[in-house]
Backbone as CSV, one residue per row, in Angstrom:
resi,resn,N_x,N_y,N_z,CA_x,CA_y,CA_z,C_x,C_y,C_z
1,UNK,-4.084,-3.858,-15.728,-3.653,-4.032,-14.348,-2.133,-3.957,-14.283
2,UNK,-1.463,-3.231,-13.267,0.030,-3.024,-13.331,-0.208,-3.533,-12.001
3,UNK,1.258,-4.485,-11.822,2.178,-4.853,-10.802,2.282,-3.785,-9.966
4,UNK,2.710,-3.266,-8.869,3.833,-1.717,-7.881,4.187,-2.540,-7.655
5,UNK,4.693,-4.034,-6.879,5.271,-4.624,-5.764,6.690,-5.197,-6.461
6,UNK,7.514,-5.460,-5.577,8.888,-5.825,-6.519,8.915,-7.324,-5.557
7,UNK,9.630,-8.344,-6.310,9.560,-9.407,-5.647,10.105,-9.589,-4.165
8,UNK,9.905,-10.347,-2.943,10.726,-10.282,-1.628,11.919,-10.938,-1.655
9,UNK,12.731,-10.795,-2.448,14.174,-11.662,-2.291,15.483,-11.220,-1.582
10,UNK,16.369,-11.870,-2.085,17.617,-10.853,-1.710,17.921,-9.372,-2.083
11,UNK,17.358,-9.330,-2.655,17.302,-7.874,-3.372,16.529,-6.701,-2.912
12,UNK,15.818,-7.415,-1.557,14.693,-6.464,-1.090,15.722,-5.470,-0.583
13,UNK,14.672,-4.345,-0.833,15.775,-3.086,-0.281,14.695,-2.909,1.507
14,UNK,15.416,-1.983,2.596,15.493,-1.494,3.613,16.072,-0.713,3.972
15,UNK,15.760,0.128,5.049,17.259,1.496,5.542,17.944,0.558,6.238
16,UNK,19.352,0.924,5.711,20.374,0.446,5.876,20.508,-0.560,7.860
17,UNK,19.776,0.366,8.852,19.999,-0.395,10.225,19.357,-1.313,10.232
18,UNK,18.545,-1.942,9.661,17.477,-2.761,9.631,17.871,-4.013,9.208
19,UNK,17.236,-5.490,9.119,17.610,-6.469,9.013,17.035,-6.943,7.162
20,UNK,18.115,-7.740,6.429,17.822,-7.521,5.409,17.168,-8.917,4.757
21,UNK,16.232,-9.463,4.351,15.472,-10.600,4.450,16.722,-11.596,3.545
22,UNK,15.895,-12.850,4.203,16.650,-14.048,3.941,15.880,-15.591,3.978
23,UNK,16.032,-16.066,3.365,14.883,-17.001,3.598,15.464,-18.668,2.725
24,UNK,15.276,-19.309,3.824,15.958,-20.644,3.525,14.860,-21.915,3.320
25,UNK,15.018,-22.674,2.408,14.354,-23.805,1.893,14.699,-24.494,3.307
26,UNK,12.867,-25.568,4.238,13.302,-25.813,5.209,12.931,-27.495,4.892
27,UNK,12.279,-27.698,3.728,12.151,-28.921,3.170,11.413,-28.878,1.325
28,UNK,12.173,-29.562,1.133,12.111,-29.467,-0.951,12.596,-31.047,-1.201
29,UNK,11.268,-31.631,-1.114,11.505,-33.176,-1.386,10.381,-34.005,-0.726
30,UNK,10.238,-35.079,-0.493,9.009,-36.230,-0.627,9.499,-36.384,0.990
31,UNK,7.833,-36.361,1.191,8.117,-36.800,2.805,7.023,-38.273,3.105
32,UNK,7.130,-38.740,4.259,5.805,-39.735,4.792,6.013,-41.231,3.368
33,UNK,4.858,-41.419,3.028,4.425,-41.934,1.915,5.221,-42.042,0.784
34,UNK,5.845,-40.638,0.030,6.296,-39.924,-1.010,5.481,-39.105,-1.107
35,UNK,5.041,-38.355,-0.057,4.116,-36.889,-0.627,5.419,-36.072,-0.972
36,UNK,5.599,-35.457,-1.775,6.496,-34.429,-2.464,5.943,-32.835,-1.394
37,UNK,6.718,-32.380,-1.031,6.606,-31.073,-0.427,7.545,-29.877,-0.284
38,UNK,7.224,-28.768,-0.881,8.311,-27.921,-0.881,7.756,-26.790,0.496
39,UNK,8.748,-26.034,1.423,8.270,-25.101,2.194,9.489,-24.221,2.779
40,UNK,9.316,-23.127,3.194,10.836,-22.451,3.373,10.501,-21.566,4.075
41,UNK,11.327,-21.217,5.275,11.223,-19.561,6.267,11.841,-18.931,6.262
42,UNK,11.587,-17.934,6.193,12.602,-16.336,6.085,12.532,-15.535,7.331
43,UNK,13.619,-14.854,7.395,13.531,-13.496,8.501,13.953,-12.307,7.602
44,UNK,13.189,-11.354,8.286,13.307,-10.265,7.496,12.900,-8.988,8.440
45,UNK,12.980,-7.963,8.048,12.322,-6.324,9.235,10.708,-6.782,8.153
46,UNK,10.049,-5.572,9.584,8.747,-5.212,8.451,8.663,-4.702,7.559
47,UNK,10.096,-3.770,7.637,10.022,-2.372,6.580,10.891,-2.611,5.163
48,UNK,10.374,-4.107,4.648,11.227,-4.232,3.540,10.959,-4.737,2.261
49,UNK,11.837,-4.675,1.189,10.375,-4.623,-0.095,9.867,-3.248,-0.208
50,UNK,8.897,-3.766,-0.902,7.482,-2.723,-0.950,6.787,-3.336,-0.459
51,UNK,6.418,-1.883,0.931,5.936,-1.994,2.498,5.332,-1.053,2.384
52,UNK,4.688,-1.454,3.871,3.929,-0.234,4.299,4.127,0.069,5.384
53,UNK,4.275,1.721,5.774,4.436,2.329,7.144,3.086,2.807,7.400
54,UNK,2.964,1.979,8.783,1.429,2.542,9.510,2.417,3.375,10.612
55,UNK,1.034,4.258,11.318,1.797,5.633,11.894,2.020,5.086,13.475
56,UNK,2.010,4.018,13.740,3.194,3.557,14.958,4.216,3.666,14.627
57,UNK,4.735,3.570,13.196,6.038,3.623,12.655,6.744,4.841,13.208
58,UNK,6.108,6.178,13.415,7.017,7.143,14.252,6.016,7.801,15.366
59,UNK,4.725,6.797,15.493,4.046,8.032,16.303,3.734,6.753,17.900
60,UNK,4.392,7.482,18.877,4.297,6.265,19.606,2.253,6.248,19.808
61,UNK,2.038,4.946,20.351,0.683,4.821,20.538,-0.166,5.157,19.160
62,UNK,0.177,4.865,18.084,-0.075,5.036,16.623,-1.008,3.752,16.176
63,UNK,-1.603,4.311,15.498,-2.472,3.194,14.536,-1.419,1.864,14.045
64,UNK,-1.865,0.501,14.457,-0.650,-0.497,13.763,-1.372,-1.079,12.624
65,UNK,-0.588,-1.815,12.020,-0.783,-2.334,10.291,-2.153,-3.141,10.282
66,UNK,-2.779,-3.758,11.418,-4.005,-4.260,11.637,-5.180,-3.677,11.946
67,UNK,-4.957,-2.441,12.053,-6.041,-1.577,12.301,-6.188,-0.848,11.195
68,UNK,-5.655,-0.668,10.176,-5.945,0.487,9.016,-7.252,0.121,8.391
69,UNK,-8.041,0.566,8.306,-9.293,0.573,7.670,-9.214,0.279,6.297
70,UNK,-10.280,-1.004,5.737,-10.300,-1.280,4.573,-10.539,-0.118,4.092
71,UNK,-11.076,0.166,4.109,-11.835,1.948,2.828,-9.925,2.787,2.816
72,UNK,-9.821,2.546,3.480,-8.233,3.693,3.321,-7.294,2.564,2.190
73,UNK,-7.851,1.537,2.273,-6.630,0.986,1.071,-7.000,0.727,-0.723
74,UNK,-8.109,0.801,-0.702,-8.386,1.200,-2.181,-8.959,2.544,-2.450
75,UNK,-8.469,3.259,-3.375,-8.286,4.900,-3.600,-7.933,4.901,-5.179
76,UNK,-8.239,6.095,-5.084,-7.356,6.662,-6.339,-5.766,7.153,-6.319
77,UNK,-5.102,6.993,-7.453,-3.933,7.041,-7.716,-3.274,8.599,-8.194
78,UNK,-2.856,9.337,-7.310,-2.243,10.658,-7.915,-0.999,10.827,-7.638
79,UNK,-0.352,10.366,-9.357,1.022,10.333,-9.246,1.786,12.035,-9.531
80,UNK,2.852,12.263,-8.682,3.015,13.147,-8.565,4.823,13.154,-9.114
81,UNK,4.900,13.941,-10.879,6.207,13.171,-11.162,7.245,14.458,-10.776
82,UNK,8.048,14.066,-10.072,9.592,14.839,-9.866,10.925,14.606,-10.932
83,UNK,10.339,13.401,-11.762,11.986,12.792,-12.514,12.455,13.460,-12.586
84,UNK,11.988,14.950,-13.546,13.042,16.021,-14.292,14.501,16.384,-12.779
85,UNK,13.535,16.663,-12.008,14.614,17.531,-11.325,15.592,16.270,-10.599
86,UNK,14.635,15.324,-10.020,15.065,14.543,-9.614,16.832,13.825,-10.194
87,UNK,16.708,13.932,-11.536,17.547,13.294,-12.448,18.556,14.471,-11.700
88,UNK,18.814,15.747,-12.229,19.741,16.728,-11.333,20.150,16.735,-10.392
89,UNK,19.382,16.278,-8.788,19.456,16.495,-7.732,19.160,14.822,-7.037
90,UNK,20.035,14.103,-6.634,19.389,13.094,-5.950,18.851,13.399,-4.779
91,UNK,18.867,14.362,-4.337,18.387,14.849,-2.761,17.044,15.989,-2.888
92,UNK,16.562,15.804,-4.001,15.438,16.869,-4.535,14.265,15.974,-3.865
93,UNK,13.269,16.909,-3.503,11.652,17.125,-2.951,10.791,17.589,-3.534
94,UNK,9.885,16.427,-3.196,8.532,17.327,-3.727,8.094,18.630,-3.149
95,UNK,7.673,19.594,-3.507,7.081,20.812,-3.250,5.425,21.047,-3.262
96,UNK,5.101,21.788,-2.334,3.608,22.300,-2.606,3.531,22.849,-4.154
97,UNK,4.419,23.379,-4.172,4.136,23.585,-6.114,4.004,22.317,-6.370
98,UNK,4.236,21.279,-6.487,4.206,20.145,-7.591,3.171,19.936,-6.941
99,UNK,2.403,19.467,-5.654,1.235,19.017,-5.551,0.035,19.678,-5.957
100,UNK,0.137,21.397,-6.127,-0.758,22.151,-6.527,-0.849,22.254,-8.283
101,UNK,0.448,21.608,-8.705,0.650,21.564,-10.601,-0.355,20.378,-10.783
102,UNK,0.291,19.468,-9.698,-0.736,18.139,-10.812,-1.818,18.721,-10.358
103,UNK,-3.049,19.430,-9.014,-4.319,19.247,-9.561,-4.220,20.414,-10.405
104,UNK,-3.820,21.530,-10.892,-4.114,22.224,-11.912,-3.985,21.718,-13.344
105,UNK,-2.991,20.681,-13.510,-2.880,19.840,-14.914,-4.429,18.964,-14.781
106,UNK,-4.537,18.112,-13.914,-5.600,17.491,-13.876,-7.155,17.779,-13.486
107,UNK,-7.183,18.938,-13.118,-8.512,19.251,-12.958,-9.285,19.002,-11.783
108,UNK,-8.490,18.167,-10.699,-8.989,17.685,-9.612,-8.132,17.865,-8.263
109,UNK,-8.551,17.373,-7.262,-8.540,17.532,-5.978,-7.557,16.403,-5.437
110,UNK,-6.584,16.882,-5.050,-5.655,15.291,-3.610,-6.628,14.714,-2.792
111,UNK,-7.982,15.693,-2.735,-8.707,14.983,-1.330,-9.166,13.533,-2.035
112,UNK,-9.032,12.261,-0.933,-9.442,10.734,-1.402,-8.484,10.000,-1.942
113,UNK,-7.277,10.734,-2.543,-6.342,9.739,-2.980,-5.317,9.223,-2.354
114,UNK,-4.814,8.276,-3.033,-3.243,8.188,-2.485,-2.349,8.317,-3.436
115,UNK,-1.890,9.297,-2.723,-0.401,10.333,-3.541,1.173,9.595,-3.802
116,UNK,0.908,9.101,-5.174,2.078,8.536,-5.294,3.413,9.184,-5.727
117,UNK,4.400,9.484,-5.408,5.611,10.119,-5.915,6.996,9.601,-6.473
118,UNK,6.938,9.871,-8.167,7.573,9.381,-9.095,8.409,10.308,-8.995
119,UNK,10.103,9.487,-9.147,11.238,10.458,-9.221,12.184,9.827,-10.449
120,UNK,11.738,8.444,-10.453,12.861,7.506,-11.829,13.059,6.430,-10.911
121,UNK,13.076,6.960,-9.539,14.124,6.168,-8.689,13.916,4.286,-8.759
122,UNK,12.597,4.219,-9.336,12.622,2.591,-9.442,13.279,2.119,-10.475
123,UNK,13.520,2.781,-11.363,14.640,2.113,-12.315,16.316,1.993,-11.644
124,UNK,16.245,2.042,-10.507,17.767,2.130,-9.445,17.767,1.038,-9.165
125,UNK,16.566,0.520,-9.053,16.147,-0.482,-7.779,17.038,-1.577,-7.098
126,UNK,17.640,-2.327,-8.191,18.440,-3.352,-8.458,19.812,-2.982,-8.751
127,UNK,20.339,-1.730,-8.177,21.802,-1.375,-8.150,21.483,-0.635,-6.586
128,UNK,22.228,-1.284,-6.088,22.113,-0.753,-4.288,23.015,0.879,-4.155
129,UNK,23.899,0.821,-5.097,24.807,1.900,-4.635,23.792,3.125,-5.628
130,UNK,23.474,2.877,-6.784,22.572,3.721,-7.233,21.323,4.183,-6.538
131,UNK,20.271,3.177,-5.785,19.705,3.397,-5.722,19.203,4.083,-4.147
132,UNK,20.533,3.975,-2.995,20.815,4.595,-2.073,21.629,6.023,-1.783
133,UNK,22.662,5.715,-2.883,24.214,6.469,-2.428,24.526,5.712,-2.229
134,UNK,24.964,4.880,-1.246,25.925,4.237,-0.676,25.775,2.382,-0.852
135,UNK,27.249,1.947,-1.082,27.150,0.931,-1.513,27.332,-0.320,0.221
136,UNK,27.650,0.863,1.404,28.362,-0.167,2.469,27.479,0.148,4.060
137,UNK,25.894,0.681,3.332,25.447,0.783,4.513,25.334,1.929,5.350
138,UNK,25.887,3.126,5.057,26.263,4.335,5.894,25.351,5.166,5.839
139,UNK,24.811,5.265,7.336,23.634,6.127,6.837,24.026,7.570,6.785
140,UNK,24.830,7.999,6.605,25.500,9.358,6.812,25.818,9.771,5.342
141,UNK,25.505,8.169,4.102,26.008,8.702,2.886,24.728,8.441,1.918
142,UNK,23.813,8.292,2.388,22.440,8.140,1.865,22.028,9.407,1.066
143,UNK,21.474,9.049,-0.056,20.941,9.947,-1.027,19.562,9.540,-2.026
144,UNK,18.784,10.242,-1.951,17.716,9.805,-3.120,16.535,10.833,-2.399
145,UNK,15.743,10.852,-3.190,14.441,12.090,-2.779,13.568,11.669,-2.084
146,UNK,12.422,12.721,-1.797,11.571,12.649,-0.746,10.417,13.596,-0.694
147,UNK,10.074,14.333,0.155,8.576,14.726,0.529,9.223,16.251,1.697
148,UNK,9.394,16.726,0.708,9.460,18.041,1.459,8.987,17.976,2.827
149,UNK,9.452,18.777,3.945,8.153,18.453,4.961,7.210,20.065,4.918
150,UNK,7.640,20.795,4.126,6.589,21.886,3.855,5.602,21.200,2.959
151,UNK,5.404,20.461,2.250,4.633,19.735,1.340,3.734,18.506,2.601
152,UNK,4.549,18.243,3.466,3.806,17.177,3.581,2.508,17.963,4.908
153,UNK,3.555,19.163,5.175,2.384,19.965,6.147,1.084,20.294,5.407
154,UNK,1.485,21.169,4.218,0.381,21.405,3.164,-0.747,20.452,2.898
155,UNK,-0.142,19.432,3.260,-1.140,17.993,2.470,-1.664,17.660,3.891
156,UNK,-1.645,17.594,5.213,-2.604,17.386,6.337,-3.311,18.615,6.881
157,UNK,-2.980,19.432,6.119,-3.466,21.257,6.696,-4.670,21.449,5.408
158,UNK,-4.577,20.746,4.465,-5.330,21.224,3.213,-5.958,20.068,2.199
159,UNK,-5.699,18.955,2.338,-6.566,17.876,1.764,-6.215,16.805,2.470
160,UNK,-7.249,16.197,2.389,-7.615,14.739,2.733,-7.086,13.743,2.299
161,UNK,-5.938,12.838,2.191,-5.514,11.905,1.506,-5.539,10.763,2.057
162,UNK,-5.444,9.531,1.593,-5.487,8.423,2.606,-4.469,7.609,2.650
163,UNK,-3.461,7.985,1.964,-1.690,7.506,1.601,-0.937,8.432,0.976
164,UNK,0.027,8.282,1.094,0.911,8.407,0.430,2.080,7.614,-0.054
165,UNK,2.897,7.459,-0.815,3.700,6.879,-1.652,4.968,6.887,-2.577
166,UNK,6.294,6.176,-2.451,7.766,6.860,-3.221,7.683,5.793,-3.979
167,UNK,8.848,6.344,-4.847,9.615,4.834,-5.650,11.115,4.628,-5.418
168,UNK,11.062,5.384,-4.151,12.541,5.173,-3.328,12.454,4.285,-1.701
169,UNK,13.396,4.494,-1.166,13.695,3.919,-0.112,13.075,4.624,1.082
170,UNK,12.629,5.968,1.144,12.360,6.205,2.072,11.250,7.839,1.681
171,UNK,10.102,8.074,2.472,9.337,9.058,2.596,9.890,10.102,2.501
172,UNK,11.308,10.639,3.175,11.950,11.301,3.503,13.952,11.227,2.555
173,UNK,14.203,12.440,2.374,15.004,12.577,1.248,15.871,11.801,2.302
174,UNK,16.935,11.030,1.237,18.313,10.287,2.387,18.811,11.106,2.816
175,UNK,19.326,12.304,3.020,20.285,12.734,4.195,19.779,13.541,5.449
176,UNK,18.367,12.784,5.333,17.292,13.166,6.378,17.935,12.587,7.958
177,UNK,17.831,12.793,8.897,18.135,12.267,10.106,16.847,12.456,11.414
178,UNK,15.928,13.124,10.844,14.835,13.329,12.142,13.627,13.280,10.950
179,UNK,13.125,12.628,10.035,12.116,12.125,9.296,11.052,12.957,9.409
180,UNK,11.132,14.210,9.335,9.773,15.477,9.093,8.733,14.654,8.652
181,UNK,8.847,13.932,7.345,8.108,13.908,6.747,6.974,12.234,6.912
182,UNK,7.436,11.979,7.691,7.461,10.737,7.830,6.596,11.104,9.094
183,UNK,7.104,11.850,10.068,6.346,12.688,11.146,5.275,13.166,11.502
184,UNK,5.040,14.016,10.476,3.613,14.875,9.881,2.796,14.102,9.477
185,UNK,3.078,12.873,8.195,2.223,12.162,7.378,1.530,11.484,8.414
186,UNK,2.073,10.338,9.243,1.537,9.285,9.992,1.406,10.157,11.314
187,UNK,1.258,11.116,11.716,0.385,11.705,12.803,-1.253,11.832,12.633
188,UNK,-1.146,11.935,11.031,-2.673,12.558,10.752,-3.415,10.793,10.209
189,UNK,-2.731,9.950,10.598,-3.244,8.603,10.499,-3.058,8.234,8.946
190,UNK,-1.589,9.071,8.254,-1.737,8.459,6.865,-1.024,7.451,6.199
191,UNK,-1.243,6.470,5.739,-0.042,5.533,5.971,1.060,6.172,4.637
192,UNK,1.727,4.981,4.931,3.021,5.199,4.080,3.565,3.978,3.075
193,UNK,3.772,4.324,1.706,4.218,2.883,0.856,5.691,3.594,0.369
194,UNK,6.498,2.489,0.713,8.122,2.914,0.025,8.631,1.341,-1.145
195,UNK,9.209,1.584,-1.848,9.751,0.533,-2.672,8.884,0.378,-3.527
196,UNK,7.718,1.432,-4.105,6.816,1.160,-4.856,7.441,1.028,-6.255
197,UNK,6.870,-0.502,-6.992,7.527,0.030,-8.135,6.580,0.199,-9.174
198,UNK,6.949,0.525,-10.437,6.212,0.204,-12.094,5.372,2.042,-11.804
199,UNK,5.944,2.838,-10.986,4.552,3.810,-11.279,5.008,4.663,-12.606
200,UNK,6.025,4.145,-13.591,5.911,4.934,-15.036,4.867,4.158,-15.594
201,UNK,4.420,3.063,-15.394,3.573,2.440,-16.203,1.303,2.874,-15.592
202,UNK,1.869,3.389,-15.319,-0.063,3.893,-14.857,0.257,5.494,-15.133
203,UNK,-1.184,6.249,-15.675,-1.385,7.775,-15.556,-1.001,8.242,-14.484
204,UNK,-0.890,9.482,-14.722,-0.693,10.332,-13.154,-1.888,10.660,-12.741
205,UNK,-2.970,10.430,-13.869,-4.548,10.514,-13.327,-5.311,9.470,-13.282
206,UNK,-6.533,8.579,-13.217,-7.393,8.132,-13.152,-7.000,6.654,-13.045
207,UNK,-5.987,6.169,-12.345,-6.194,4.618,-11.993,-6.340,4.404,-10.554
208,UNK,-6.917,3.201,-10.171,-7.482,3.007,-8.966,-6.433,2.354,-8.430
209,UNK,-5.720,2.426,-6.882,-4.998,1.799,-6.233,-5.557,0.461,-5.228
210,UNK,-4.802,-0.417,-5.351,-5.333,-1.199,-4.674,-4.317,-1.900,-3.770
211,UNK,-4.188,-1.620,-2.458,-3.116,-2.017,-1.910,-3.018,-3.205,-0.444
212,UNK,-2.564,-4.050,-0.142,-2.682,-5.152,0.628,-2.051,-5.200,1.408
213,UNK,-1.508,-5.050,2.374,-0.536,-4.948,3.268,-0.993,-6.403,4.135
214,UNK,0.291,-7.031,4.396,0.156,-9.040,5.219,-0.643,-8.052,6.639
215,UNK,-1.503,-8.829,7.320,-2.408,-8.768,8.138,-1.569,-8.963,9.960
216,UNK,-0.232,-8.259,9.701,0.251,-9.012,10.999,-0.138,-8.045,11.923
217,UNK,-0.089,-8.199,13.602,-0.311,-7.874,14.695,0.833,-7.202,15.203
218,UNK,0.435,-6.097,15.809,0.898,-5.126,16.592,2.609,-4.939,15.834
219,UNK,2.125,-4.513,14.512,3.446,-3.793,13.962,3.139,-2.974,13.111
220,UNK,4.405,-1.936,12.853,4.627,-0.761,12.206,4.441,-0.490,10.887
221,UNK,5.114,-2.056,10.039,5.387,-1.757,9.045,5.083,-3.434,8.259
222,UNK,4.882,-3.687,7.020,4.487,-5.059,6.568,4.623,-4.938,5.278
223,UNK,5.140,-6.070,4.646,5.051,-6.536,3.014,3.975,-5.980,2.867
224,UNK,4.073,-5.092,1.398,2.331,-4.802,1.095,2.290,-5.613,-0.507
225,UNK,1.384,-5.909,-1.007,1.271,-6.575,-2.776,0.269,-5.062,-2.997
226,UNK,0.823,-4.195,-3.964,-0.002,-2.714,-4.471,-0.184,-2.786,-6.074
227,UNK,-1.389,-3.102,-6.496,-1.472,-3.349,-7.635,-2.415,-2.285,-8.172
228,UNK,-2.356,-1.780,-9.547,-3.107,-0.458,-10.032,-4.156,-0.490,-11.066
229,UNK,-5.353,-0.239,-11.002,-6.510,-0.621,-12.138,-6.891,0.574,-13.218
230,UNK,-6.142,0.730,-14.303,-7.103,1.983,-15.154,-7.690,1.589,-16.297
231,UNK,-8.531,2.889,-16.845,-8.967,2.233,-18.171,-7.871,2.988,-19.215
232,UNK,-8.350,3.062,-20.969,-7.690,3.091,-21.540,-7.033,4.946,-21.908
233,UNK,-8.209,5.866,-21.100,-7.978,6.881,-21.273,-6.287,7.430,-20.499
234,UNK,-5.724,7.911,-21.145,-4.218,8.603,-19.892,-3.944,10.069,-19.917
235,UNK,-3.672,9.920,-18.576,-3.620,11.589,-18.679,-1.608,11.472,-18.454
236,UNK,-1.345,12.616,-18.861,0.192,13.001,-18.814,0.354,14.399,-18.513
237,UNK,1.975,14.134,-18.181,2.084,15.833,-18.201,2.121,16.443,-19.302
238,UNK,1.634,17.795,-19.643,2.297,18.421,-20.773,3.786,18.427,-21.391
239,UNK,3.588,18.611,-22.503,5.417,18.709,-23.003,6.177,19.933,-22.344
């Protein structure tokens, strides 16, 4: 069983306009009697951590985070790796080539899964200026990869998926400004996971996703806990 979720602390990442969580001890000590009680509230956006975008997130009158159908959140796992280029290009995309390589490496079909996309970028995670571009917030200096939006057309024109998934900050490469990809995906009712982490540690084939998103009402986006089940067989890329 692998972890994806990264803890909700100060460290949670978000796009930069958004509010960045915070959360204060509101009693840590013996109350009444001496009952001992610890408890604490935070504010935070929905879209922070490792989250999930349901397709109200850009589609007005969109499916919200309470309506997604259990059957759409446990799937199979098809990780789809970009590192190589990625490492070259912080502004590099996935391509219909790479989605058509892994099923030709693997032997199988995108239809039923959820498409996860490995670039390195979770090893950034915990350096803000690495793992954005920018160390002061600017969304004009944002950098890190994404989801082609010719890829992401390919993938609602030609298989069935029931997610998709980064190990960056956003669906869409940072110096994106009108979110193609983000557009296309959650029109066709598919959700969206960003801040995913640990996906070097599962195959790019045969583990089962299992993903949770908090149960709140009439919103876009929510803490998700995404944890991954395989057995001992792994598939990889070729050398």
């Amino acid at each position: 069983m692998v972890d994806m979720t990264y803890v909700m602390d100060e460290n949670a990442r978000q796009y930069p306009i958004l509010r960045n969580f915070n959360m204060t001890v509101v009693i840590n000590g013996t109350i009444g009697d001496g009952v001992w009680v610890q408890a604490e509230e935070y504010t935070s956006s929905t879209h922070s951590g490792t989250h999930m975008d349901a397709p109200s997130h850009f589609v007005k009158g969109g499916m919200n985070i309470e309506n997604i159908p259990l059957d759409q959140l446990i799937a199979p796992a098809a990780v789809i790796d970009i590192t190589e280029k990625a490492s070259q290009d912080p502004d590099s995309e996935v391509t219909i080539e790479d989605l058509i390589r892994w099923e030709t490496i693997t032997g199988s079909s995108l239809d039923g899964t959820i498409v996860l996309i490995k670039s390195g970028w979770g090893h950034k995670y915990y350096n803000l200026t690495a793992y954005t571009g920018t160390s002061d917030g600017d969304v004009n200096k944002l950098h890190y990869p994404g989801i082609a939006p010719e890829a992401a057309q390919w993938l609602v024109d030609n298989r069935n998926i029931k997610g998709i998934g980064v190990d960056g900050l956003s669906l869409d490469k940072g110096p994106s400004k009108d979110f193609p990809s983000h557009r296309i995906l959650l029109a066709r009712g598919i959700f969206g996971l960003e801040n995913v982490a640990n996906m070097d540690e599962i195959p790019i084939y045969g583990a089962m996703l299992h993903v949770m998103p908090m149960k709140m009402a009439k919103v876009s986006g929510s803490p998700t806990r995404i944890f991954a089940t395989f057995p001992e067989v792994i598939f990889s890329y070729p050398a």
